[in-house]
N, C-alpha and C positions, 0 to 999 in steps of 0.2 A: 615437525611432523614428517619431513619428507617425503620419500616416496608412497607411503602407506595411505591406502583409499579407505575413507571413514562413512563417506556418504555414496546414495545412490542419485542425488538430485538433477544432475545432466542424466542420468539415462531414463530416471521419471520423466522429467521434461519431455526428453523425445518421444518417451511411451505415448504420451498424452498429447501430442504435436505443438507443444510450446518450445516456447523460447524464454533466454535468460531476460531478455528487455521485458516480456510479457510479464515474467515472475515480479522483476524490479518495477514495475510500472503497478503492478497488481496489490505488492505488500509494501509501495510507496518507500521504494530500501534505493542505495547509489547500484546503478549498474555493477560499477568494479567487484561492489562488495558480491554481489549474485555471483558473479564469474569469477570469483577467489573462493566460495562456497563451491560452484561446479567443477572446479579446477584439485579440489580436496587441498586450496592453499592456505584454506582457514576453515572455520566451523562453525555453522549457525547454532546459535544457543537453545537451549532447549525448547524453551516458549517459542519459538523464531522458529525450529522446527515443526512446531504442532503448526502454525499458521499456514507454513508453508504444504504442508499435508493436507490443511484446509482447501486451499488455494484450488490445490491437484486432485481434489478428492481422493483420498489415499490416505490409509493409515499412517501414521507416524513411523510404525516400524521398518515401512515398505519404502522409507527414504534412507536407510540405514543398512549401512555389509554386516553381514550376519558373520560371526563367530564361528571359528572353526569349531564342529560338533567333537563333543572329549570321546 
């Protein structure tokens, strides 16, 4: 995946004054795995993003980089 940003979940987080330990502690996940999701070094599965949307109260979309518009 390299350098390409797929998620928004660190800058939710911060919107929302959390932390990745808070996230990992909340949806009972490994720290690492939170902070390789923040980090866009991996990607949370879909169900795994609705929860996480849960979590932050925030739509699902709203944890996702929009599309460049055509």
């Amino acid at each position: 995946m390299g350098d390409k940003v797929f998620n928004r979940i660190k800058a939710v987080l911060a919107e929302k004054g959390k932390t990745n330990n808070w996230l990992a502690e909340t949806l009972d996940m490994n720290r690492n795995t939170v902070s390789k999701w923040c980090t866009n070094q991996m990607q949370p599965t879909v169900e795994t993003l609705f929860k996480i949307a849960e979590a932050l109260d925030v739509e699902a979309r709203e944890l996702l980089v929009l599309r460049k518009a055509k």
